[in-house]
C-alpha positions in Angstrom: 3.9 -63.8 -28.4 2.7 -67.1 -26.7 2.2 -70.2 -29.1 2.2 -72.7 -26.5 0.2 -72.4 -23.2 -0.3 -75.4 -20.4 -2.1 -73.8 -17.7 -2.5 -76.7 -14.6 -2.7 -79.9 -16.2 -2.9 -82.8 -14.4 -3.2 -86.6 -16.1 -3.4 -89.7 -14.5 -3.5 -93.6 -15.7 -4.7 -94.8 -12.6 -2.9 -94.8 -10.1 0.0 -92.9 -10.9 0.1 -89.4 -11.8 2.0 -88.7 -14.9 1.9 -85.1 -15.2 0.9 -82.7 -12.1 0.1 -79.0 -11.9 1.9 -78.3 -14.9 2.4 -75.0 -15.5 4.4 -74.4 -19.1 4.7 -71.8 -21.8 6.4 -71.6 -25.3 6.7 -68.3 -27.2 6.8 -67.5 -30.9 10.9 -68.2 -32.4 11.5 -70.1 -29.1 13.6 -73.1 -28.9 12.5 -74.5 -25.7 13.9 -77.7 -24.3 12.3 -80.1 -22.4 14.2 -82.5 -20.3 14.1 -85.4 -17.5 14.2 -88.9 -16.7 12.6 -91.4 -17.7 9.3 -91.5 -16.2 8.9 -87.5 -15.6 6.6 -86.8 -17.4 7.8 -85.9 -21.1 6.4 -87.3 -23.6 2.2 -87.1 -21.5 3.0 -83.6 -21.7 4.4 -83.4 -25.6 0.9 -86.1 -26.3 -1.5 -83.6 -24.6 -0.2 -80.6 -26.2 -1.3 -82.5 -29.8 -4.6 -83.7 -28.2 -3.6 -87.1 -28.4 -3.9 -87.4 -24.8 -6.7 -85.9 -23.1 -6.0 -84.4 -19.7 -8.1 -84.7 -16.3 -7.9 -81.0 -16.0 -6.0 -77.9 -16.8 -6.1 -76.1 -20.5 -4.1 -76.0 -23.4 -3.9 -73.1 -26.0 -2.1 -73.4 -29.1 -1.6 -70.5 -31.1 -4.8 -69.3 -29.6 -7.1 -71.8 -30.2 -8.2 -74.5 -27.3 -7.1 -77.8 -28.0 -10.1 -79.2 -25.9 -12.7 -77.3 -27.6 -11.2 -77.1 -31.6 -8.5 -79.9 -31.8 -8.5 -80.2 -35.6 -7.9 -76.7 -35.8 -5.2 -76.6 -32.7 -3.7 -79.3 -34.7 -3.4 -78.0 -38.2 -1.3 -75.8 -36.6 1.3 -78.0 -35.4 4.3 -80.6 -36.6 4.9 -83.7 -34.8 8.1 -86.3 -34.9 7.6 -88.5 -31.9 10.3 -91.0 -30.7 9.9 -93.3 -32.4 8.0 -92.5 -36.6 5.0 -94.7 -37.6 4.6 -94.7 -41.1 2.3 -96.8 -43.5 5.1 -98.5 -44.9 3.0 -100.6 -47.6 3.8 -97.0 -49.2 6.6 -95.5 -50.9 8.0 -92.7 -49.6 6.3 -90.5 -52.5 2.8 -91.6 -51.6 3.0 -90.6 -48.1 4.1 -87.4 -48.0 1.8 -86.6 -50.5 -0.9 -88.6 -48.2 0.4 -86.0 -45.6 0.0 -83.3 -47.8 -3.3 -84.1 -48.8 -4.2 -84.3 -45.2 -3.1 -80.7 -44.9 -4.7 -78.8 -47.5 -1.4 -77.8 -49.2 -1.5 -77.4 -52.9 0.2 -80.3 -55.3 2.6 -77.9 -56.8 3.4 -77.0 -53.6 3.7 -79.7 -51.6 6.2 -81.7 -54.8 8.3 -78.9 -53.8 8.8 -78.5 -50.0 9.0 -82.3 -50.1 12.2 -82.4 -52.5 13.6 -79.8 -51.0 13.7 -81.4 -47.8 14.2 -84.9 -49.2 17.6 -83.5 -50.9 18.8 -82.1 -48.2 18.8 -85.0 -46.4 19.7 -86.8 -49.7 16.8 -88.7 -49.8 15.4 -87.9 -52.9 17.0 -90.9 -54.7 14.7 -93.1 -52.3 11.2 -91.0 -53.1 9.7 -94.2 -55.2 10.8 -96.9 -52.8 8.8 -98.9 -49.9 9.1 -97.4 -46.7 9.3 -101.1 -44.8 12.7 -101.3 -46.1 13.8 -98.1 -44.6 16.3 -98.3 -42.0 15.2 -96.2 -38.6 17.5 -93.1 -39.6 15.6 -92.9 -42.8 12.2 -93.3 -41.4 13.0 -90.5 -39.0 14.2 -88.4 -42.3 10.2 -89.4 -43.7 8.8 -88.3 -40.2 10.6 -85.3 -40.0 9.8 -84.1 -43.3 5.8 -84.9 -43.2 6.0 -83.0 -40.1 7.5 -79.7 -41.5 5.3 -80.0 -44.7 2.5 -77.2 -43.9 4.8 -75.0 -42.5 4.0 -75.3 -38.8 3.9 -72.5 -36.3 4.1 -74.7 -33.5 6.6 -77.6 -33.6 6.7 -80.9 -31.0 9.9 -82.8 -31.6 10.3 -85.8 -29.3 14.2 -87.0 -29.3 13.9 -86.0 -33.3 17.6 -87.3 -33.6 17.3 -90.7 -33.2 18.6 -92.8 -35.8 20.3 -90.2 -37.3 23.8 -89.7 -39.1 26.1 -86.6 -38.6 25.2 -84.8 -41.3 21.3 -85.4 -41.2 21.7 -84.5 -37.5 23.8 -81.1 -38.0 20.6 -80.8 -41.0 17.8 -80.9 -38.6 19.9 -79.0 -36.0 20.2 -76.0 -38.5 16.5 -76.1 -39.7 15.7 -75.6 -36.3 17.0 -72.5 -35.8 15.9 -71.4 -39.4 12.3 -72.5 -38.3 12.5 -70.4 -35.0 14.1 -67.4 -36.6 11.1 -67.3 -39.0 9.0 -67.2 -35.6 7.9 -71.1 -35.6 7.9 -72.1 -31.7 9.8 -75.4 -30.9 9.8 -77.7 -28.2 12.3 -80.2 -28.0 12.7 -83.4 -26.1 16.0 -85.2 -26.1 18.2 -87.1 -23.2 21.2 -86.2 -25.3 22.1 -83.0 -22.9 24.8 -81.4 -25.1 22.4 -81.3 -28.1 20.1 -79.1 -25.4 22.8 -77.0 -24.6 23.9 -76.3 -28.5 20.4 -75.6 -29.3 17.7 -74.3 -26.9 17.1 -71.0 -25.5 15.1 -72.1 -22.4 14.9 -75.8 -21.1 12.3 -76.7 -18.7 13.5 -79.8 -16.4 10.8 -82.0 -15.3 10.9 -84.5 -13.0 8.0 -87.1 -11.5 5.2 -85.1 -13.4 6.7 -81.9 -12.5 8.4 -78.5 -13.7 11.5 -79.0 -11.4 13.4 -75.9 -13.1 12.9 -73.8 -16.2 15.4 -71.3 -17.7 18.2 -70.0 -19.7 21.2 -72.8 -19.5 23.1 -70.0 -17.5 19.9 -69.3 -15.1 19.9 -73.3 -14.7 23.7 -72.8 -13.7 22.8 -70.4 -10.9 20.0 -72.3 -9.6 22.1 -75.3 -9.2 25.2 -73.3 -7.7 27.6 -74.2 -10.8 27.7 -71.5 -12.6 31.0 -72.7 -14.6 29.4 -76.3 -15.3 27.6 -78.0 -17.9 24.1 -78.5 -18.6 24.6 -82.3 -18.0 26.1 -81.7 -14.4 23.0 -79.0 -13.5 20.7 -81.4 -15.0 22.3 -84.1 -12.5 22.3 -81.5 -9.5 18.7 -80.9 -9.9 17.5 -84.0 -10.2 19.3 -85.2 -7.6 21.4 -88.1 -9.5 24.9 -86.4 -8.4 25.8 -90.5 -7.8 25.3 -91.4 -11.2 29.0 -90.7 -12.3 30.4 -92.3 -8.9 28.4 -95.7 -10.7 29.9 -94.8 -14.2 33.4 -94.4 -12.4 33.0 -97.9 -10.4 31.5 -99.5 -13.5 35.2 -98.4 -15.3 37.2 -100.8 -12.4 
């Protein structure tokens, strides 16, 4: 079942064309990774999914609804953790999340709970009653993350979600994404960390200048790029055409 559909969006800010022709589709209990430089075309494509962005043509269905025509509804049914989390953070951690809640509908009783469940497992709870603006970045991702997975999303957007992050919180979010997707959520991740791709996602899509430059398994990717024994980071390299950047890295060593 599809959760996500882009069908042949384009968006522009002026004169350069961030996303083109984009053609992209997520299914229910898919992890699907999306990767690329800087520049290609990422994070447009994650802010026009949510109907932050509005795009100069093409559609987007989430879940079946339009995002155009009903975004309140289209976004109800999606989480969001973008790069980098803006919280009000003249508020405890308490006050927002239940702000959050409220926003969502989700009942008091309910909402106390999913919130310490996810605050102790990133052993946050002892933190619940303090003021976020003395959070460091790690725990302000921890905040994000958890107002994002309050309403039980069907459709998650997670934009480099691991920043900031220790080991363990990492290897806890890692994990909750594949609970989310087994219970049928669908996922799209964004991360320049290439290894985390490869441990996690069952599809990437590579874009590149505002394009889908390759989409597949890891092992499809493989074949596409002729290294079929490789890693994601050295398809990711061959496709994009940046075979030079570890001559650099090598030089930069001398």
């Amino acid at each position: 079942m599809e959760a996500i559909r882009v069908e042949s969006v384009n968006k522009s800010f002026g004169p350069v064309r961030a996303v083109k022709d984009l053609n992209l589709v997520v299914r229910a209990g898919e992890i699907r990774g999306l990767l690329g430089p800087n520049g290609s075309g990422k994070s447009t494509t994650m802010k026009i999914i949510l109907g932050i962005l509005r795009p100069d043509s093409g559609k987007i269905n989430v879940c079946g609804i339009d995002v155009k025509e009903r975004p309140v509804e289209a976004r109800s049914m999606m989480g969001y953790v973008p790069e980098t989390p803006h919280l009000y953070e003249y508020l405890t951690a308490a006050e927002y999340l239940d702000f959050v809640g409220m926003a969502y509908g989700i009942d008091p009783g309910i909402r106390k709970q999913r919130v310490i469940e996810l605050l102790q497992a990133f052993q946050m709870e002892e933190h619940l009653n303090e003021i976020m603006s003395g959070f460091s970045q790690g725990m302000k991702q921890k905040i994000a993350i958890t107002g994002a997975l309050l309403h039980r999303p069907k459709a998650i957007i997670l934009d480099e979600p691991l920043n900031g992050l220790d080991p363990r919180s990492a290897r806890i979010v890692k994990e909750l994404i594949h609970r989310l997707a087994a219970e049928g959520a669908a996922i799209l991740f964004s991360t320049h960390v290439l290894e985390i791709a490869e441990a996690i996602c069952h599809r990437v899509t590579i874009m590149y200048e505002g394009s889908v430059l390759a989409e597949g398994s890891i092992q499809e990717l493989r074949s596409m790029a002729g290294l079929p024994s490789l890693s994601l980071e050295e398809v990711f390299l061959k496709l994009t055409g940046s075979e030079d950047t570890a001559k650099i890295v090598e030089a930069l060593k001398i």
